[in-house]
C-alpha positions in Angstrom: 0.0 0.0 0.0 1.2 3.1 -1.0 -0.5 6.1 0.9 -0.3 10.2 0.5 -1.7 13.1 1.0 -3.5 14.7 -2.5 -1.4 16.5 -4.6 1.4 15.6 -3.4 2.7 13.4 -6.7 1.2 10.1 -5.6 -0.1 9.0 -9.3 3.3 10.7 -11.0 5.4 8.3 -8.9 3.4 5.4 -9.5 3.2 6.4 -13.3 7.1 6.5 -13.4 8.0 3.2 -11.5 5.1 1.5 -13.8 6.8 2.8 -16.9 9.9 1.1 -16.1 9.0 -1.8 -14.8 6.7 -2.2 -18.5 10.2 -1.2 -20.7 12.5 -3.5 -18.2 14.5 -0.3 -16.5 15.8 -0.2 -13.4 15.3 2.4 -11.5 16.3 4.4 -8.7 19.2 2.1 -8.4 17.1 -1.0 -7.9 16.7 -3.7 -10.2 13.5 -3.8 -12.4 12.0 -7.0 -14.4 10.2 -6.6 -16.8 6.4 -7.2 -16.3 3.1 -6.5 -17.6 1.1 -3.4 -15.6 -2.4 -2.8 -15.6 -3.5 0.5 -14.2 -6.9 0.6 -12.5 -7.5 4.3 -12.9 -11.2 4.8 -12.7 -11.0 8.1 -10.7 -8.2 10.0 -13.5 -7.5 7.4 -16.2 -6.1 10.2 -18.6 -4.2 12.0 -16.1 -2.1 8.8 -15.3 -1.6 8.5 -18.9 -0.6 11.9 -18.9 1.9 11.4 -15.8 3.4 8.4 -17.6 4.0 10.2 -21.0 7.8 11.3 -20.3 8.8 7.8 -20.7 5.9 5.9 -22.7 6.1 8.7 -25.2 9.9 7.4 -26.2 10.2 5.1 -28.7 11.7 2.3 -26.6 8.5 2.2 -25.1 6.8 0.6 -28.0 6.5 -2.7 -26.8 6.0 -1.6 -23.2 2.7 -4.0 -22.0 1.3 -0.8 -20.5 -2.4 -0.8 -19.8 -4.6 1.5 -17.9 -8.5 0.5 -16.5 -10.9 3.6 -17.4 -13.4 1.6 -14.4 -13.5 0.8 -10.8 -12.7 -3.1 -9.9 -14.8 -3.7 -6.4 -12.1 -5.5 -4.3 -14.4 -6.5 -1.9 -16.3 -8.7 -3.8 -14.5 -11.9 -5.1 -16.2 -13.1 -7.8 -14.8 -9.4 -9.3 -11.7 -10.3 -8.5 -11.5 -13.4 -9.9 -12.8 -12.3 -13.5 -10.0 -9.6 -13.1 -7.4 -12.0 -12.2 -8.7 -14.4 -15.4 -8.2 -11.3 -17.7 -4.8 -10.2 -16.3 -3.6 -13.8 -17.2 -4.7 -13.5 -20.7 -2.9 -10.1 -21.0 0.3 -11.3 -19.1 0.6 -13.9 -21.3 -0.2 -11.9 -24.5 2.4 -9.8 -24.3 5.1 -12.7 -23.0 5.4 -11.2 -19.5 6.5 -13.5 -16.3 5.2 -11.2 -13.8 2.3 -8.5 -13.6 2.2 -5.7 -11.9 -1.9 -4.4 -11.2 -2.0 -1.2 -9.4 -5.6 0.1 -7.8 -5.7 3.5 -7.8 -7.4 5.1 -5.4 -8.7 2.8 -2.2 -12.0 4.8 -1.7 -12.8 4.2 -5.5 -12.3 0.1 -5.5 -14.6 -0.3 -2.3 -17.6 1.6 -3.7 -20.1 0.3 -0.9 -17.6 -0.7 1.4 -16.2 1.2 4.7 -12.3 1.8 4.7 -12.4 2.5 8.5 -14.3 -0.8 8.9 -11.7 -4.0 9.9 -14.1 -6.5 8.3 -14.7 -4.5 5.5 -10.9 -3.4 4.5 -9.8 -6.9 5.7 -12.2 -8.7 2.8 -10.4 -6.0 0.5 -6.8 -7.3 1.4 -7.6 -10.4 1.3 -8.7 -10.2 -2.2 -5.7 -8.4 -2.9 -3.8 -11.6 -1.8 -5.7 -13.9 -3.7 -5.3 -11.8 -6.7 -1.6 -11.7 -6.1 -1.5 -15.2 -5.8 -3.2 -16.4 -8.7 -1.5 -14.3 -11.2 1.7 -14.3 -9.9 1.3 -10.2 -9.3 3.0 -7.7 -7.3 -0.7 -5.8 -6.5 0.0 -2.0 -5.7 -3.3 0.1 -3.9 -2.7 3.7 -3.5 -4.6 5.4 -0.8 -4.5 8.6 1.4 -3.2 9.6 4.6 -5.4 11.3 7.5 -5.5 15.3 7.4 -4.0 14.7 11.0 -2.2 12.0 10.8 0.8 11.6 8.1 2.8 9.1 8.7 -0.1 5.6 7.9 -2.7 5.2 5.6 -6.0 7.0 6.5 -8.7 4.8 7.9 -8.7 1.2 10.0 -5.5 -0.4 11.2 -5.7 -3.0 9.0 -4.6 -1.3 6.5 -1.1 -1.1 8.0 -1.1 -4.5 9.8 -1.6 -6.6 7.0 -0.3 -5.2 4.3 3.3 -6.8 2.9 4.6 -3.3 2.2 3.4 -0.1 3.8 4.8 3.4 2.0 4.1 6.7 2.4 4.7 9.6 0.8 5.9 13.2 2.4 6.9 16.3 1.3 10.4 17.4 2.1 11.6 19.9 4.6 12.3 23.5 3.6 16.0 22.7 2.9 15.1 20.8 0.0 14.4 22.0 -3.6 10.9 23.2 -4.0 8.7 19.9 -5.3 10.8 17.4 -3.3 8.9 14.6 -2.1 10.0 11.1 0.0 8.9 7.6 0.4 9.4 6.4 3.7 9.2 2.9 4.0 7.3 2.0 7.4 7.1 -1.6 6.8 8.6 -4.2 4.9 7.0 -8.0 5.8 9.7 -10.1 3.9 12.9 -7.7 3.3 15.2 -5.2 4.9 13.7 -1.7 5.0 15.3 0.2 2.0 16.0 4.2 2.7 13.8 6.6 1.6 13.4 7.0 -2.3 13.1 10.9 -2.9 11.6 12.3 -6.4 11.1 16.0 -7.8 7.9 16.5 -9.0 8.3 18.8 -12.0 6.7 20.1 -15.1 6.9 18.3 -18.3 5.6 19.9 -21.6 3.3 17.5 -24.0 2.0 19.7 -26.3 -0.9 22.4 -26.7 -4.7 22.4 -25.5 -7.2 23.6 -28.5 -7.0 26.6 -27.5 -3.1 26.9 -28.0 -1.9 26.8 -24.5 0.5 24.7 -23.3 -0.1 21.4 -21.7 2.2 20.8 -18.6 1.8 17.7 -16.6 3.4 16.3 -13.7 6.6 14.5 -14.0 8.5 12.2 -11.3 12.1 11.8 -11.3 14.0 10.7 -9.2 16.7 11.8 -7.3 19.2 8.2 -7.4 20.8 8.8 -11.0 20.2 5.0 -11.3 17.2 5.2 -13.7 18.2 3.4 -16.5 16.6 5.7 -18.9 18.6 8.6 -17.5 21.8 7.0 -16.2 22.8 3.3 -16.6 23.8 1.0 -13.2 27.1 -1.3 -14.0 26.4 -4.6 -15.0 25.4 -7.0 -12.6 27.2 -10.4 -12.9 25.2 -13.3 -14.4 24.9 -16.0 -11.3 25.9 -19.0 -11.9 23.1 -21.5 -13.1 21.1 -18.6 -14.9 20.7 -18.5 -18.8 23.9 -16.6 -19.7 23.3 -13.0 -20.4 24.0 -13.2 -24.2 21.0 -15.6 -24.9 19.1 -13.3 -22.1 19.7 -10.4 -24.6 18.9 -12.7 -27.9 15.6 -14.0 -26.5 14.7 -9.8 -25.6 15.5 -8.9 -28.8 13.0 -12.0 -30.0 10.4 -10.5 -27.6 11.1 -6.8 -29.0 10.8 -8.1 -32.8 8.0 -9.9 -32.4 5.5 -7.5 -31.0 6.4 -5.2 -33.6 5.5 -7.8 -35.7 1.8 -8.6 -34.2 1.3 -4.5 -35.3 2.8 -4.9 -38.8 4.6 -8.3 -39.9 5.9 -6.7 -42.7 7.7 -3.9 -41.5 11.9 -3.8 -41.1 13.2 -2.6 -38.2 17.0 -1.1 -37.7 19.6 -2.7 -35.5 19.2 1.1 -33.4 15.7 1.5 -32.6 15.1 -2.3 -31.4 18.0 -1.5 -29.2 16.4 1.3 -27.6 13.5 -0.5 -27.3 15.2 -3.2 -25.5 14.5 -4.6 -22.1 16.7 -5.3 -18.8 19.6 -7.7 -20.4 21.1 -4.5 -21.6 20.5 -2.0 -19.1 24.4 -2.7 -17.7 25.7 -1.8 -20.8 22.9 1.3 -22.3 25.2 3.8 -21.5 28.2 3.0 -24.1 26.9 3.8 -27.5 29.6 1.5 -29.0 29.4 -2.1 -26.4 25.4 -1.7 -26.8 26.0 -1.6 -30.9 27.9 -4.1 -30.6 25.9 -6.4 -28.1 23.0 -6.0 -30.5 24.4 -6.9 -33.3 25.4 -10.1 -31.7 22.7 -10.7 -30.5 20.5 -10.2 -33.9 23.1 -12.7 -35.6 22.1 -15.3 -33.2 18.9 -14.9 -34.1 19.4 -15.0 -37.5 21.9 -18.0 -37.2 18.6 -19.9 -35.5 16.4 -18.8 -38.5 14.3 -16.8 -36.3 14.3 -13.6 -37.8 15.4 -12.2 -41.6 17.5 -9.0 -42.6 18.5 -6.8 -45.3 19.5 -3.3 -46.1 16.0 -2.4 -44.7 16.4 -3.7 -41.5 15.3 -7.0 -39.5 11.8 -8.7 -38.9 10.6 -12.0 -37.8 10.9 -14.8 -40.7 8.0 -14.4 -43.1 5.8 -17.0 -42.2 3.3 -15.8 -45.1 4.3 -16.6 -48.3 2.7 -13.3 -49.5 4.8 -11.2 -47.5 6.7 -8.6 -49.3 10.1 -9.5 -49.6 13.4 -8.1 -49.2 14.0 -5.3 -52.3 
């Protein structure tokens, strides 16, 4: 559970981890994998696209399984839950994900007749949750608010901070910090060490123009730990013994990169480039070096093609026509 006060950059936050975690990034100087996120937004579905648009808006976030919920899932009734848990299979394993990541945004809105200072009534809503997290194999996310009064736990029954895996909350930062500096204090952590607190500016980022020619600003999250692999690349971390070795890693995300542009247009070519920007977490170690990343890329496309998965000419590279009235290489 991640809890706030409003307007502080609760749904900017969220919006920025989610993007990464759909492109594979790490971020903040943790390790991401990549996984599928569906966004229950029914209170402001366009402004957490909106809040996620600095980093879905790049072109390596093509094949990002990014998907936001325009209505309200009731997480107090199970037989809900369960048809949302059936769905969030189909699209984890549409878009070749291992994990999911479902975030319920806000509490109030998911427990439309329920009572969240009621034990009985948040407890059925957690325990949902679990079930949920269970059967898809999901890292469930609700965001809720904090009391006027009190700051430092979610508003509403006890519950909500007793049994709960993770409890965060979000604060704004003293005076001696930059103007929109914002923390996440960690105030419980069921399985792992508490981490320190994560801290983000919330800042302006332009999209474009309203119809009336005005400029659209929305908020942006970034964080403070230059370890966001879109902004600044973490060293390589050493493949453990046992683990597929990190070349076929990269190979097989490459695949997963190709082949999603194919399911939008199997007969387009891609360059060696823009599939590497839309590449995943095997290559976040090395996304810093122009030259190494070129070079791992390449290798990793002629594997590929050595396995007679995917074809290339001076146009670029797509998956092996499987059609035999797909246009063919000029």
């Amino acid at each position: 559970m991640f809890a706030g006060p409003s307007n502080l950059g609760k749904s900017a936050i969220i919006a920025s981890i989610c993007a990464h975690v759909a492109m594979g990034r790490d971020f903040c100087g943790l390790p991401v994998s990549r996984s599928g996120i569906l966004y229950i937004a029914a209170e402001a579905p366009k402004g957490v696209l909106n809040r996620a648009y600095p980093y879905l808006s790049q072109e390596a976030a093509q094949t990002a399984p990014f998907e936001v919920l325009d209505r309200p899932v009731d997480l107090t009734d199970q037989q809900v839950v369960g048809r949302l848990a059936e769905d969030a299979l189909t699209f984890r394993d549409y878009h070749g994900c291992d994990d999911l990541m479902i975030v319920f945004d806000t509490l109030n809105i998911c427990m439309p007749d329920g009572d969240e200072n009621s034990s009985r009534d948040t407890g059925r809503v957690l325990a949902n949750a679990q079930k949920l997290a269970q059967s898809t194999n999901a890292h469930v996310l609700i965001v809720h608010h904090t009391g006027a009064s009190e700051t430092s736990r979610p508003r509403g029954s006890t519950t909500l901070t007793a049994n709960v895996d993770t409890g965060l909350t979000l604060h704004k930062a003293d005076a001696s910090q930059p103007d929109g500096t914002v923390l996440i204090n960690i105030h419980k952590q069921r399985e792992d060490s508490r981490a320190a607190p994560l801290a983000f500016h919330i800042r302006g980022f332009e999209i474009g123009k309203n119809r009336h020619g005005e400029t659209t600003i929305v908020p942006w999250a970034v964080p403070f730990e230059a370890g966001s692999s879109l902004v600044a690349e973490a060293p390589a971390r050493a493949a453990k013994s046992g683990k597929v070795p990190l070349s076929a890693q990269r190979a097989d995300d490459l695949l997963r990169v190709i082949t999603e542009l194919g399911k939008k247009n199997a007969g387009q070519w891609h360059k060696p480039k823009s599939l590497g920007q839309m590449s995943g977490e095997p290559f976040n170690g090395i996304r810093g070096n122009a030259d190494t990343m070129r070079k791992k890329v390449r290798e990793s496309l002629d594997t590929l093609l050595k396995d007679g998965k995917i074809e290339e000419c001076k146009e670029g590279v797509r998956l092996r026509a499987a059609n035999p009235n797909q246009t063919k290489c000029a």
